[in-house]
C-alpha positions as CSV (number, residue, x, y, z in Angstrom):
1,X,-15.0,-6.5,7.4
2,X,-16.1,-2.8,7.3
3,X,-13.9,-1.1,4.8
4,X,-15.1,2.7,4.9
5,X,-14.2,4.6,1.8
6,X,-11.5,6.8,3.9
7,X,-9.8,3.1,4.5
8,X,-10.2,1.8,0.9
9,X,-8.3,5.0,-0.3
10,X,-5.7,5.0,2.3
11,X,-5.4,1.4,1.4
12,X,-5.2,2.1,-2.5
13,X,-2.5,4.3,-1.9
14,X,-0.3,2.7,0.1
15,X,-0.7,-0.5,-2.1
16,X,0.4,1.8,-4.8
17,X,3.0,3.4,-3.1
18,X,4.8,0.1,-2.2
19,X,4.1,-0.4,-5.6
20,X,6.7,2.1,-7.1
21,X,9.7,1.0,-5.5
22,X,12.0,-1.1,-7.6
23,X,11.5,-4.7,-7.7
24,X,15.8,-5.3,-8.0
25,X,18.5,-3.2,-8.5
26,X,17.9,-3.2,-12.4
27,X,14.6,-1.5,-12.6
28,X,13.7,2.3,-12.2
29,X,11.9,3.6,-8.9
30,X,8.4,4.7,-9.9
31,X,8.8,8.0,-8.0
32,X,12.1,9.0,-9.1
33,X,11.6,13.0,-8.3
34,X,9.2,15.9,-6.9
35,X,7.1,15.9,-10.0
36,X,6.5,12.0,-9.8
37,X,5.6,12.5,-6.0
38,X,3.4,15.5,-7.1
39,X,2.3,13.5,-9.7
40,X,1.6,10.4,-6.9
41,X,-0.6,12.7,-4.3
42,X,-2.6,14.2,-7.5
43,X,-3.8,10.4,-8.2
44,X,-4.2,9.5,-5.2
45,X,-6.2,13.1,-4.1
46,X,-4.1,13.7,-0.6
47,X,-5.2,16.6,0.7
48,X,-3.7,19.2,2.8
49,X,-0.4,18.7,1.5
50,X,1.9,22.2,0.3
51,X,4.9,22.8,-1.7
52,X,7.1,19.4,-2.6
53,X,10.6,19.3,-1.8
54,X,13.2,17.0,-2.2
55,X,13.2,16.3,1.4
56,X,9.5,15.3,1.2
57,X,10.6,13.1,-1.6
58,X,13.0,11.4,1.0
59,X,10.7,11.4,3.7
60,X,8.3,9.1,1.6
61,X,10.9,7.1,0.2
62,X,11.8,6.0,3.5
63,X,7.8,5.4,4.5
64,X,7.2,3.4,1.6
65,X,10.5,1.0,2.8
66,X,8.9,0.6,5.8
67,X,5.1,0.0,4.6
68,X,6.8,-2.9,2.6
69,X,8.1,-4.5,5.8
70,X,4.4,-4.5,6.8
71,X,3.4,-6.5,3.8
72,X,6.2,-8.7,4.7
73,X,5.8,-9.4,8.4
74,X,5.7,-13.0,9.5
75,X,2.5,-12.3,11.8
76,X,0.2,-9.5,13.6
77,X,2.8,-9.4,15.9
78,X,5.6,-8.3,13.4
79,X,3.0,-6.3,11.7
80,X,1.5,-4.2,14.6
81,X,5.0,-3.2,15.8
82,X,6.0,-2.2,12.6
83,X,2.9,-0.1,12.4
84,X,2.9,1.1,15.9
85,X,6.5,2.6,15.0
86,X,4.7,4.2,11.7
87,X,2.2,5.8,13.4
88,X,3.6,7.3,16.4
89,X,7.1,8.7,14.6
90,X,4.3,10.2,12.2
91,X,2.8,12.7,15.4
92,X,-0.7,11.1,14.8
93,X,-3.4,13.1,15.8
94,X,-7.1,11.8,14.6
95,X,-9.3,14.9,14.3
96,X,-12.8,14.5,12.1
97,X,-12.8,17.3,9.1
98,X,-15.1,17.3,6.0
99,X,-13.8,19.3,2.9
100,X,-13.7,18.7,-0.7
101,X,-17.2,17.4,-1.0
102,X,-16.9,14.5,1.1
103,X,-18.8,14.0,4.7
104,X,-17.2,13.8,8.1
105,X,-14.7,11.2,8.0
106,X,-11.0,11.0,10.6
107,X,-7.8,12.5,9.4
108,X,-5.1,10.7,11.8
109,X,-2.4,13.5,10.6
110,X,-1.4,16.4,12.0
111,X,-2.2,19.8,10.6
112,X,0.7,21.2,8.7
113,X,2.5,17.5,8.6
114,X,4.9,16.7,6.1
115,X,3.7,14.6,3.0
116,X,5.6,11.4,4.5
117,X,3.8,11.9,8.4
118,X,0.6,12.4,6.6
119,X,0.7,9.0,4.6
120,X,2.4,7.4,7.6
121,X,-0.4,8.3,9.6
122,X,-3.5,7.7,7.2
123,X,-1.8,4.5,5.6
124,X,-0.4,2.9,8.6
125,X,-4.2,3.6,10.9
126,X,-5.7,1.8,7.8
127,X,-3.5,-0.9,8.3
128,X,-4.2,-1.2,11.7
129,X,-7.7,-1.4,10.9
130,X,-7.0,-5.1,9.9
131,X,-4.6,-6.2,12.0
132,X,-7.0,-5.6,15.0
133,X,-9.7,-7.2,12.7
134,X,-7.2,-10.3,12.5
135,X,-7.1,-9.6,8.9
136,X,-3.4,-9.0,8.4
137,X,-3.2,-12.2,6.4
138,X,-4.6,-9.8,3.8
139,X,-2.0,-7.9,3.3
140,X,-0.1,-10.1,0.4
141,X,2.5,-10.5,-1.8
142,X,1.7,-11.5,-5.6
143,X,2.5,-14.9,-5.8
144,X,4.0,-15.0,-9.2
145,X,7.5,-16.2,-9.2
146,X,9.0,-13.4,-11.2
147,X,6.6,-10.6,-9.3
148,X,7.0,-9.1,-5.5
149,X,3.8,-6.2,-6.2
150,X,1.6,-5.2,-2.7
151,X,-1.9,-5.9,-2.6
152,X,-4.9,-6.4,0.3
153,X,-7.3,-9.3,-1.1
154,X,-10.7,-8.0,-0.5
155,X,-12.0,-11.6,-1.8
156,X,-14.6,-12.9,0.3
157,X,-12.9,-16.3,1.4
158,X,-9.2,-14.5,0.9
159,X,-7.9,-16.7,-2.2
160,X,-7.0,-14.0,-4.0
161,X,-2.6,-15.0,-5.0
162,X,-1.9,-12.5,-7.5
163,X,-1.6,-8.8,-7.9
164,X,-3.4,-8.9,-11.1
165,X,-5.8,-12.0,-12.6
166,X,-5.6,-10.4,-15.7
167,X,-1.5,-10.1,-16.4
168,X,0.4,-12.4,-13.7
169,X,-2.5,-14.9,-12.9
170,X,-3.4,-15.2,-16.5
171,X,-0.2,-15.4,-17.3
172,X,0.8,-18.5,-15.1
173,X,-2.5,-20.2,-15.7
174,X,-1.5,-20.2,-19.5
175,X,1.6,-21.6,-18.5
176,X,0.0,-24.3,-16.2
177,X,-2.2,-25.1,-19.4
178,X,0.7,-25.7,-21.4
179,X,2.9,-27.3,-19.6
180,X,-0.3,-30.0,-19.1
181,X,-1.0,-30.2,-22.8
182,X,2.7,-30.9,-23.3
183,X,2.9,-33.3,-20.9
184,X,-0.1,-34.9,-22.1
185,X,1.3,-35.1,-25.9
186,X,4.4,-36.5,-24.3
């Protein structure tokens, strides 16, 4: 699959923006005011995007709620809908633009749209891009037991299980390795 560099950062983002909600009740939101959003679209380079409010801080709140859901959906089906919902409350309007240095490449928002309608538009098309490729099954869930992070697996043969090899696939691999060793010295 094609991933243009347009996708790869809409991707990135909205990977990282499911990232910062709390995992349970107990821990902190990762974007727990207007600076941390500013702070957010600075990282992440979003253009074309004014003066923060609180409201825009609600307005992605809510997004990010419903890009989990994508990661979550039981099929393309599930997925598509959910996206298709995304998408059209987010007034999308693809229009090609260059700026910033880069070459022609599709902005799916709306000139002027809020912060929320803008990643809504660009995040949700780039997941759209692999649900019509048949590639939602990318769109994953770490598998370690005590760890819910977001991540595509852009492996070749899509075995990628964690959100990290280094921290939580490391980590249970260790675990696996001891448990065997223990096991073995009975």
């Amino acid at each position: 699959m094609l991933i243009t560099h347009d996708t790869r950062c809409a991707l990135d983002t909205v990977v990282d923006l499911v990232n910062t909600a709390p995992e349970d009740e107990t821990a902190a939101d990762a974007l727990p005011d207007v600076p941390a959003l500013a702070d957010f679209i600075r990282k992440h380079e979003i253009s074309d995007v004014g003066v923060l409010s609180q409201a825009d801080l609600s307005g992605v709140r809510e997004i990010r709620a419903r890009f989990a859901a994508i990661f979550e959906a039981a099929d393309a089906r599930a997925a598509a809908g959910l996206i298709n919902e995304l998408v059209a409350a987010a007034g999308t309007t693809p229009r090609l633009t260059d700026h910033d240095g880069y070459d022609w490449h599709v902005h799916y928002f709306a000139p002027g749209a809020s912060v929320a309608d803008h990643l809504a538009a660009d995040c949700g098309m780039a997941l759209a891009f692999f649900v019509v490729a048949g590639e939602e099954e990318r769109l994953r869930r770490c598998e370690a037991p005590d760890c819910r992070r977001a991540f595509v697996d852009l492996s070749r043969n899509r075995s990628r299980r964690y959100c990290d090899s280094r921290t939580c696939g490391n980590r249970l691999h260790v675990a696996a390795y001891r448990a065997r060793r223990k096991e073995a010295t009975g």
